[in-house]
C-alpha atoms as one frame of an Amber mdcrd trajectory, in Angstrom:
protein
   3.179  37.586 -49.433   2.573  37.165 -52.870   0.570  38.824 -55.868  -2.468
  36.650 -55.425  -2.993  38.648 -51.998  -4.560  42.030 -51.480  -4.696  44.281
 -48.082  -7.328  46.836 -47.974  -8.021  49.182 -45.282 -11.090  50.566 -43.700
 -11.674  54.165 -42.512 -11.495  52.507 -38.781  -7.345  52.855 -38.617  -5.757
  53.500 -41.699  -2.600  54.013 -40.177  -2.266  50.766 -38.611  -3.212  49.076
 -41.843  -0.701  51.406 -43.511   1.382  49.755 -40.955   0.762  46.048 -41.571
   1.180  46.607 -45.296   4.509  47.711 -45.163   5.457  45.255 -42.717   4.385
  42.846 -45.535   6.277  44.192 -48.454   2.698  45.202 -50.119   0.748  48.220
 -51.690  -2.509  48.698 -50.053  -5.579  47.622 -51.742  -7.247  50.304 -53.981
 -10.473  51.206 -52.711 -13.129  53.959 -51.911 -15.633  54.414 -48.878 -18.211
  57.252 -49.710 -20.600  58.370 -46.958 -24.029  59.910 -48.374 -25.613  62.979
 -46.211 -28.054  60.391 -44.828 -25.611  58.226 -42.664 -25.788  55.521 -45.553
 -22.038  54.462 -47.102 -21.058  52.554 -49.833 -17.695  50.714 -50.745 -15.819
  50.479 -54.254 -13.280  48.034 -55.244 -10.558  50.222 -57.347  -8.551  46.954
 -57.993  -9.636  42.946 -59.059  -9.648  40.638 -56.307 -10.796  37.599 -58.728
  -9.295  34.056 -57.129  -7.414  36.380 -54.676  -6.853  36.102 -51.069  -8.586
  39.558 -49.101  -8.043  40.865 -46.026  -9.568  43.601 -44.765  -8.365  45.919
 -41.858 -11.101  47.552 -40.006 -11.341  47.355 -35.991 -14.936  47.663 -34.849
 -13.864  50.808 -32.795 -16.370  53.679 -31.639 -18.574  54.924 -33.706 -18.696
  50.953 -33.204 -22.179  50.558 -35.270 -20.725  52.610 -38.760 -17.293  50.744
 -38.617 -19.235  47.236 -38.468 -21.342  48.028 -41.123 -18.435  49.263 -43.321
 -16.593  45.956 -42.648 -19.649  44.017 -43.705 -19.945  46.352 -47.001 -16.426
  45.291 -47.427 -16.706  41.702 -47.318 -19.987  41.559 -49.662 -18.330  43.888
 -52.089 -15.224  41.369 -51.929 -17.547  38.317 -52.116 -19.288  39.570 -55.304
 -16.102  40.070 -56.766 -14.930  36.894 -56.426 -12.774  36.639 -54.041 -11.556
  33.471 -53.087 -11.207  34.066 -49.410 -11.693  36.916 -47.335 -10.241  37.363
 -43.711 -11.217  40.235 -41.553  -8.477  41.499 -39.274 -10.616  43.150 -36.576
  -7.860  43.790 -34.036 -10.999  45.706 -31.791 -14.009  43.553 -31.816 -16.668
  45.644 -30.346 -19.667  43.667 -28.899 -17.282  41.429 -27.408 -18.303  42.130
 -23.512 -22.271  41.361 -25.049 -21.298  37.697 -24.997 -24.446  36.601 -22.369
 -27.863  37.456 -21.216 -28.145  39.768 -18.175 -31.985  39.361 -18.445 -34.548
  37.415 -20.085 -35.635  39.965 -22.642 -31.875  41.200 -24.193 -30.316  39.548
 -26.788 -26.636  38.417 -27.069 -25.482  41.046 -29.289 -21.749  39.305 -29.813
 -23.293  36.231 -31.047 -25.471  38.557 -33.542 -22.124  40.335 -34.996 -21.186
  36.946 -35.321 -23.923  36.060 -37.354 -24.210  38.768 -39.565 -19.303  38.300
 -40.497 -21.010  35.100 -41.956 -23.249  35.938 -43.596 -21.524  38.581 -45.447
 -19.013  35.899 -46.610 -16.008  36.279 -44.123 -14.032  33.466 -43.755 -12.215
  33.496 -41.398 -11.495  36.408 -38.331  -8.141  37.602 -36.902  -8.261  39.342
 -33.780  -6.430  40.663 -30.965  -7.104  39.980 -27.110 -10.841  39.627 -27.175
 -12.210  40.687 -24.107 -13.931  37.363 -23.709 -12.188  34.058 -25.492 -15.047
  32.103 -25.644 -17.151  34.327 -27.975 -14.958  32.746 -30.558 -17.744  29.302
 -29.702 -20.073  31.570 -31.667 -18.273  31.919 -34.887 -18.351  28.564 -37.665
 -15.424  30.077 -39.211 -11.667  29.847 -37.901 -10.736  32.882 -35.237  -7.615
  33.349 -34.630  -6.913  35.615 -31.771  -3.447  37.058 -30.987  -1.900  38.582
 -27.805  -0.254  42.053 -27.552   1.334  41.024 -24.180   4.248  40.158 -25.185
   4.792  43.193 -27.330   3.400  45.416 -24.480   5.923  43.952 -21.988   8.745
  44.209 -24.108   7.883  47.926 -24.227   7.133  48.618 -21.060   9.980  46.269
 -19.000  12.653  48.835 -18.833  10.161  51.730 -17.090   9.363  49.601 -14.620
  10.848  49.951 -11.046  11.975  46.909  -9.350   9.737  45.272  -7.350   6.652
  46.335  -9.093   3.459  44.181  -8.872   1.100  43.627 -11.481  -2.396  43.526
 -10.722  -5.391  42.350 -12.322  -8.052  44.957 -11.847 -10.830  42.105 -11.934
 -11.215  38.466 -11.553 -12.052  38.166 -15.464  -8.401  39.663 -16.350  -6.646
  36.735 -14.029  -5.262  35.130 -16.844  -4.201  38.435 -18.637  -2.028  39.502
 -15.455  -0.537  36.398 -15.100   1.471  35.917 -18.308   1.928  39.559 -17.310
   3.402  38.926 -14.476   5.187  35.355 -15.882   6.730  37.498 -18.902   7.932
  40.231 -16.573   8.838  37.989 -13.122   6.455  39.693 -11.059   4.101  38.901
  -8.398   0.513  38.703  -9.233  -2.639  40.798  -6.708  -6.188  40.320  -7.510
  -8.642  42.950  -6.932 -12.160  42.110  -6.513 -15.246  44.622  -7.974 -18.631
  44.610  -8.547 -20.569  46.722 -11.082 -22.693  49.337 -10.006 -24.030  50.902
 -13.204 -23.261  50.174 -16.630 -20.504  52.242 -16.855 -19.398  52.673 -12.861
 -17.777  49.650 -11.200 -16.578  49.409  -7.353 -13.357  47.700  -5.407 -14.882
  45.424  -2.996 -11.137  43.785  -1.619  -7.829  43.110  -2.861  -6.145  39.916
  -2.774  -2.211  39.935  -2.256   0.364  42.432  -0.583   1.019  46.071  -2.282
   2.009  47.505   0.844   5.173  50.148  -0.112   5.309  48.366  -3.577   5.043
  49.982  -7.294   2.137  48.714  -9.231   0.932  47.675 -13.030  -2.537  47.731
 -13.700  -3.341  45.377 -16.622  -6.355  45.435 -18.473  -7.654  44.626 -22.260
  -9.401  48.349 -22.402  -9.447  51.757 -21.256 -13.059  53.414 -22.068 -13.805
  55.806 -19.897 -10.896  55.482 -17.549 -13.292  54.067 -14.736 -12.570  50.747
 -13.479  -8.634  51.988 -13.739  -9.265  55.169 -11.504 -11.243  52.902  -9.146
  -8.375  50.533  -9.248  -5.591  52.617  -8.359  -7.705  54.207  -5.364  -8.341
  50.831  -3.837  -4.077  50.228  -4.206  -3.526  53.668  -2.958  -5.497  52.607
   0.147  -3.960  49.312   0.587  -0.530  51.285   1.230   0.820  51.106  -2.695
   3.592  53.216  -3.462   2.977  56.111  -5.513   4.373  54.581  -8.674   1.090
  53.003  -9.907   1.287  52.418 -13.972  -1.151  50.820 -16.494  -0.977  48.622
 -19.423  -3.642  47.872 -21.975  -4.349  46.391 -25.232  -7.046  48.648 -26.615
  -6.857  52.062 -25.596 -10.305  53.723 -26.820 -10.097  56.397 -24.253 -13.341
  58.408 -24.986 -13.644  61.521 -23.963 -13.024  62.254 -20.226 -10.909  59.571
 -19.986  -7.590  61.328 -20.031  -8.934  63.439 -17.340  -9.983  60.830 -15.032
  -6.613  58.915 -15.374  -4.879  62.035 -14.668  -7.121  62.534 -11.069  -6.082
  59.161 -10.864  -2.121  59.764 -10.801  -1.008  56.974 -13.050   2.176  58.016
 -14.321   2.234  56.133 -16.848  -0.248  54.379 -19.387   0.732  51.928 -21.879
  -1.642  50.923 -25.009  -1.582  49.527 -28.665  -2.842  50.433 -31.651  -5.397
  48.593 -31.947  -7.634  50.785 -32.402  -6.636  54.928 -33.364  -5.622  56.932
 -30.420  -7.079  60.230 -29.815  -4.353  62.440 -30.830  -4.129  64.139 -27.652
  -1.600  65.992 -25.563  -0.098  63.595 -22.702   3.259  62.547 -22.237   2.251
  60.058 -19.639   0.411  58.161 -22.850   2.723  55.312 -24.722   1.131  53.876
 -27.710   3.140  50.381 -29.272   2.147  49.331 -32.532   1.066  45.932 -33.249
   1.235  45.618 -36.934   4.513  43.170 -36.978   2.371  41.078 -34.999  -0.760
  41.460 -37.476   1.699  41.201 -40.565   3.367  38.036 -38.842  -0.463  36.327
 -38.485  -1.292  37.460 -42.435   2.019  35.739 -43.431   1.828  32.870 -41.930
C-alpha cells in the first residue's frame, strides 16, 4: 500500500482495524468520533485525505443504527474532503436478512442502507459473508464480498474428530455447509425449520444420517444462540454423538447467548472477528481473526 492510501477506523471494532492496518504495513488514519449527551455524533478528519484513496473500517454491528450512522458521517466527512475514492469495509452488514417484503406495508430496509452508502459518497463496499448474496443487486457501486470459510476451516480442521458431519442448520445456509464440508471432506445433512416468532425458529426434519456421528453446525451468525440450540436438539434426537460443534462467521452473541449455547452442550464454538466479541469468560469460545483476509482485499 502506498502513501496515497489512508485506513481509518470506526468505534465499531477498532481492534480489527488495528489489525488490518498492520497487516498492511500502515499507520491508522487520524481521526476523532465525539458523541454529544443527546445521542447526536460527529466525525473529524485529523489528517488530509485530498486525491487519496479511503477506507473506512466500521461493521454495522449492534447498536446497529449508531454504527451506520457513524459510517455514513465518515464517508461525507471523507467526501467533503476530497477524497478521491472511498471504500467501506463493513465486514458485518446489518440489515442484510431485511432484503424482502414479509407484508405489504414494510419496507425493505437492506435496500434503504443501500441507498443511503450512496448517497453519502461510498464507492465501493467490501464485505464479508453477507447473510444474503443477492442484496449486493441493490447496490450501483462494486461489492465485493469475501468468505471466512476457508480461514474458519483451517482453524478449526485439527479439533475435529473423524467422521464428523457438517450440517447446515437451514436450507438458506446449503451453500455455506457445502464448501464446508468440500474444504474439510465431510458429508453434508440438511435440517429443515420454520420460524415461529421473530426471534424463535423450529426443526421440522433433518435430511441425511447423524446417527452415532460428531457434528459441525455452520452458520453466518450467532445472535441469540437460538436457531443453534434448536439445531443441536433436533441432532441430539436423531441419535448424534455427543460431540456437536459450531462454526460461524459473525459471532454477535447478545446477551443470553452464551447461556443458551451452554444448555445446548456445544463444546465448541468457532467465530471471526468480524464484528467485537463480548469479552466474556468461555473456553469453549474460539475467535479467528480475519484481517489478513481484509488486508489481502485492500491490497489488491
Amino acid at each position: 500500500m502506498d502513501e496515497d492510501c489512508v485506513v481509518f477506523a470506526g468505534t465499531a471494532n477498532p481492534a480489527l482495524a488495528a489489525g488490518v492496518a498492520r497487516e498492511l504495513g500502515l499507520p491508522l488514519g487520524a481521526c476523532e468520533v465525539e458523541r454529544f449527551p443527546d445521542g447526536e455524533l460527529t466525525v473529524r478528519l485529523l489528517e488530509p485525505v485530498r486525491r487519496r484513496a479511503v477506507f473506512v473500517i466500521q461493521p454495522t454491528a449492534p447498536p446497529v443504527n449508531e454504527h451506520l450512522v457513524e459510517l455514513l458521517a465518515f464517508a461525507d466527512a471523507c467526501r467533503r474532503a476530497a477524497a478521491e475514492r472511498i471504500t467501506a469495509v463493513v465486514p458485518y452488514f446489518g440489515y442484510a436478512r431485511a432484503d424482502k417484503r414479509t407484508g405489504r406495508r414494510e419496507p425493505i430496509t437492506a435496500s434503504l442502507v443501500a441507498d443511503l452508502f450512496q448517497a453519502a459518497g461510498i464507492d465501493q463496499v467490501i464485505t464479508v459473508d453477507l447473510h444474503t448474496p443477492q442484496l449486493e443487486g441493490f447496490f450501483h457501486v462494486p461489492v465485493d464480498s469475501l468468505s471466512a470459510v476457508p480461514l474458519l476451516c483451517a482453524a478449526l480442521r485439527d479439533s475435529l474428530a473423524p467422521g464428523t458431519v457438517v450440517v447446515a442448520p437451514d436450507a438458506g445456509r446449503v451453500r455455506m455447509a457445502t464448501e464446508y464440508a468440500q474444504r474439510l471432506r465431510a458429508s453434508l445433512v440438511v435440517l429443515h425449520k420454520r420460524r415461529t416468532s421473530a426471534t424463535a425458529t423450529e426443526v421440522t426434519h433433518l435430511v441425511g444420517d447423524v446417527r452415532d456421528r460428531p457434528c459441525l453446525l455452520v452458520d453466518d451468525m450467532i445472535t441469540t444462540g437460538g436457531t443453534l440450540a434448536s439445531s443441536v436438539a433436533a441432532l441430539r434426537g436423531a441419535g448424534a454423538a455427543a460431540d456437536v460443534r459450531a462454526a460461524a462467521t459473525h459471532g454477535l452473541l447478545l446477551p443470553g447467548a452464551r447461556e443458551r449455547l451452554i444448555q445446548a452442550g456445544l463444546q465448541e464454538v468457532w467465530v471471526t472477528d468480524t464484528v467485537r466479541v463480548p469479552e466474556i469468560d468461555w473456553p469453549a469460545l474460539h475467535v479467528v481473526s480475519i484481517a489478513s483476509l481484509l488486508a489481502e482485499a485492500l491490497r489488491r
